[in-house]
C-alpha positions as CSV (number, residue, x, y, z in Angstrom):
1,X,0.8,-19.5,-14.3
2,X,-2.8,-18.7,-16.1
3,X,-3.6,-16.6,-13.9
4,X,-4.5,-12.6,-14.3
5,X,-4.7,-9.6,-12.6
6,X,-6.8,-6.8,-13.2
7,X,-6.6,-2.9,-11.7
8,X,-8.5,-0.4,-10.6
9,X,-7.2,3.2,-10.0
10,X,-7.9,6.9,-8.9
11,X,-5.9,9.4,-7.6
12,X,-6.4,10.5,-4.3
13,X,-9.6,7.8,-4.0
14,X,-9.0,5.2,-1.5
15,X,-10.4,1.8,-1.9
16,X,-13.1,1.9,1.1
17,X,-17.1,1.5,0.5
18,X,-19.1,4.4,1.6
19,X,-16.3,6.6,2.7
20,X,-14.8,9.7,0.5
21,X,-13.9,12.9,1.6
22,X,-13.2,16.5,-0.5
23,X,-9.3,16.5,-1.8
24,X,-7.8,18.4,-4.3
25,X,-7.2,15.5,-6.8
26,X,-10.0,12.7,-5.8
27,X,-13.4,11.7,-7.2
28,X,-15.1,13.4,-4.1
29,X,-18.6,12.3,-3.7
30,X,-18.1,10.2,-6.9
31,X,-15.9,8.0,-5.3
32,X,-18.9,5.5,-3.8
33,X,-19.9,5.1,-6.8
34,X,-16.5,4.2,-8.2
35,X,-15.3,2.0,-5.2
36,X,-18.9,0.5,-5.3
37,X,-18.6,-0.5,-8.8
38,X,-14.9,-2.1,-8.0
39,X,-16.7,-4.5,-5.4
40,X,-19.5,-5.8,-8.1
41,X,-16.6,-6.3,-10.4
42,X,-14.9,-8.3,-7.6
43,X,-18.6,-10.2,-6.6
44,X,-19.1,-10.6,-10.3
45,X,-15.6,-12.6,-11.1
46,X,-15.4,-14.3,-7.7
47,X,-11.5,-12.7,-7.3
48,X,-10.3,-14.6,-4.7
49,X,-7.2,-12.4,-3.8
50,X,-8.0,-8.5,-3.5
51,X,-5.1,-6.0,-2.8
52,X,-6.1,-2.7,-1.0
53,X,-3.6,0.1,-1.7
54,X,-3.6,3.7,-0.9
55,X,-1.2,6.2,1.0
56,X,-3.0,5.3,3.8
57,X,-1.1,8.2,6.0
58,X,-3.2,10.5,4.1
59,X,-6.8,8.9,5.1
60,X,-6.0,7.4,8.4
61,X,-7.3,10.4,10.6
62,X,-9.6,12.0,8.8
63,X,-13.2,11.7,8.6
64,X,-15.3,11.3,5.6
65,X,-17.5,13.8,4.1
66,X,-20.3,12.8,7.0
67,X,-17.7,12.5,9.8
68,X,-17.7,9.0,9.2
69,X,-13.6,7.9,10.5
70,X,-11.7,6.7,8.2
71,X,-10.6,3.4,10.1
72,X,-14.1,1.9,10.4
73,X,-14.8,2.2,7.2
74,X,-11.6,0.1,6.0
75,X,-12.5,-2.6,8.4
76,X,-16.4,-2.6,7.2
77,X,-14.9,-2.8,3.4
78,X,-12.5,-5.5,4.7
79,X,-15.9,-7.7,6.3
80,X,-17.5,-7.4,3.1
81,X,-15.3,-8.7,0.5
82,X,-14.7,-11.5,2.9
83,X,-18.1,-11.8,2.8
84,X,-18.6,-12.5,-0.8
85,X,-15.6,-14.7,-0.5
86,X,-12.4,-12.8,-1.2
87,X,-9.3,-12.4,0.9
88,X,-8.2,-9.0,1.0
89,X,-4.6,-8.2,2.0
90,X,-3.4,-4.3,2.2
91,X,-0.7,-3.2,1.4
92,X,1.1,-0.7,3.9
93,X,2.6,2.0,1.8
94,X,6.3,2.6,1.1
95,X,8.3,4.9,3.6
96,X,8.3,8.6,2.7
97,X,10.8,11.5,2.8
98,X,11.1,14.8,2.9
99,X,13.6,15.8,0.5
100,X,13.6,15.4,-3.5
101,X,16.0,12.2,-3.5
102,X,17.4,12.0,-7.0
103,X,18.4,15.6,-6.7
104,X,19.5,15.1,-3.3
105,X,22.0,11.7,-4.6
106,X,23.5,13.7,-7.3
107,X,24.2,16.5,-5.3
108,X,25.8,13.8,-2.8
109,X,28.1,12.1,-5.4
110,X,28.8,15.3,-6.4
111,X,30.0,16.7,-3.5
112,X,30.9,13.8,-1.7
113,X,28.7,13.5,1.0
114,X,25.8,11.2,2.2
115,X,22.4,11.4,2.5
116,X,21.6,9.0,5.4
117,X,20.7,11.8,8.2
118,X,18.4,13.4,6.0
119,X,16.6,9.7,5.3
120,X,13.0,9.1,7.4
121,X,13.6,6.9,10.3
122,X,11.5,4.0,11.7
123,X,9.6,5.3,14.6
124,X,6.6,4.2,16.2
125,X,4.7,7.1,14.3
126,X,5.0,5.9,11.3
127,X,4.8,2.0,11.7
128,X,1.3,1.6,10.2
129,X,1.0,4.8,8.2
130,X,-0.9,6.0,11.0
131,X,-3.6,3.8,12.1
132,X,-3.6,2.5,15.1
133,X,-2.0,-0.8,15.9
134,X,-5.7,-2.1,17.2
135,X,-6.8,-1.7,13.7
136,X,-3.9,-3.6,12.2
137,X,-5.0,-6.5,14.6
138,X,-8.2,-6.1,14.0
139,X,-7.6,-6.8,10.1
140,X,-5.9,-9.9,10.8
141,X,-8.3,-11.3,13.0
142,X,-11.5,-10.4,10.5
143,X,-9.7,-12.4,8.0
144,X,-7.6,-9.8,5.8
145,X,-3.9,-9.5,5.9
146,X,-1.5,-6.9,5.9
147,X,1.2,-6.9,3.6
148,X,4.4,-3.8,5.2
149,X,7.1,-3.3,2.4
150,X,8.9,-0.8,4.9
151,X,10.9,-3.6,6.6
152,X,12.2,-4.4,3.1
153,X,13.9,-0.8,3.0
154,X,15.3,-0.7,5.9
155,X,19.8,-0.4,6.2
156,X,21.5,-3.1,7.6
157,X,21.5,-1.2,11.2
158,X,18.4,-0.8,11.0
159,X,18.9,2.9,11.4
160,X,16.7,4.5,8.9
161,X,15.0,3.9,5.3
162,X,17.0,3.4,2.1
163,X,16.9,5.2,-1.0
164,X,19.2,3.7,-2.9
165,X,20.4,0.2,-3.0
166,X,23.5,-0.9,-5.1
167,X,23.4,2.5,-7.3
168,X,19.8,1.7,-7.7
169,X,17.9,5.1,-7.2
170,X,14.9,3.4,-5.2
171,X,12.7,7.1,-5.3
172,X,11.7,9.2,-8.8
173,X,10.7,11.9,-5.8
174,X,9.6,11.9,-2.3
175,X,7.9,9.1,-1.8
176,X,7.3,7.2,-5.6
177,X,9.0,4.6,-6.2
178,X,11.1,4.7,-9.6
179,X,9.8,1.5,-11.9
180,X,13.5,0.1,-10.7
181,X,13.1,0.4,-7.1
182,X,9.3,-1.4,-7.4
183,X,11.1,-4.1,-8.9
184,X,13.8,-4.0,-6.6
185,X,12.5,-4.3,-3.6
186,X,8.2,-4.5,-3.7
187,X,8.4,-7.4,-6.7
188,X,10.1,-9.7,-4.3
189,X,7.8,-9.1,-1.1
190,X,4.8,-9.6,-3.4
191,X,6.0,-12.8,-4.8
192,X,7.1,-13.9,-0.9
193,X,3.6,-12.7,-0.1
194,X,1.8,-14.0,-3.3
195,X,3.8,-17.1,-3.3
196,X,1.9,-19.7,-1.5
197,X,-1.8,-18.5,-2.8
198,X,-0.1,-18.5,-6.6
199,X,1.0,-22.0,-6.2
200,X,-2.6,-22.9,-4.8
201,X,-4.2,-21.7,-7.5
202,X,-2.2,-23.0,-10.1
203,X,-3.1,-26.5,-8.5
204,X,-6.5,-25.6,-8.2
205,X,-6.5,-25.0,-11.9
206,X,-4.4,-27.9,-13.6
207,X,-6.6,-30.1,-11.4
């Protein structure tokens, strides 16, 4: 379609401006600078689509290294790259579990049993990887949009999260997706999600 992406990564560093706080793995109080650095790319290149990933659970009740919430923060980084005239969309994380699931499957075929009462089950808890449902809205109605994959795993009763999906192994652990179950089941909600704004832009340009 001529059209490119580009990434930009840290462990245990979400992408939110003036926030950070100490982990094991992050950039700590480097992190500003990083995340700062991401939004002049993003000013720089006028990207008009700008996807916000983390494992949000992990962020959404702490405090930053001031005591600055978490939430807030999001929402402020959300205002200002829709104020330089990007659209950013996050991405809700993937559903996680508590067992080691390809160790757990082989064990299963092995013996003969299932793993389906040991698979996470939707619950109100962990809807929005833990924010509040006032800051989902809110999102929305500053101009973002939220993109939830955890519908897409769900079993046909609607019981509880899959892990595997026609002998696909959807999980390399926990709560990582294998490179088979991202292109099983996120590489279609993107493209749903991506679709429309893909199209647009491939107008935009051949005009």
């Amino acid at each position: 379609r001529r059209l490119s992406g580009c990434a930009a990564t840290h462990s245990s560093t979400p992408p939110v401006l003036d926030w950070y706080t100490q982990t094991r793995y992050g950039l700590d109080e480097d992190a500003p600078t990083f995340n700062d650095s991401v939004f002049e790319h993003i000013k720089r290149h006028q990207i008009p689509i700008v996807i916000l990933s983390a494992r949000w659970s992990s962020y959404a009740a702490r405090s930053g290294h001031d005591g600055t919430p978490f939430a807030p923060s999001l929402l402020a980084t959300v205002r200002r790259l829709i104020s330089i005239g990007s659209q950013p969309w996050i991405l809700m994380d993937v559903p996680q579990h508590r067992f080691d699931i390809p160790k757990t499957l082989a064990q299963a075929i092995w013996f003969g049993t299932g793993v389906e009462s040991l698979c996470t089950r939707p619950t109100a808890d962990n809807a929005w990887d833990g924010f509040l449902y006032q800051t989902i809205d809110e999102i929305a109605r500053t101009g973002g949009r939220v993109i939830d994959p955890k519908p897409r795993f769900l079993s046909p009763d609607g019981r509880y999260y899959l892990v595997e999906l026609d002998g696909v192994v959807l999980y390399r652990d926990r709560g990582h997706l294998t490179t088979s179950g991202a292109r099983r089941v996120l590489l279609p909600l993107l493209r749903d999600a991506l679709g429309e704004k893909l199209e647009m832009a491939s107008r935009s340009l051949d005009g």
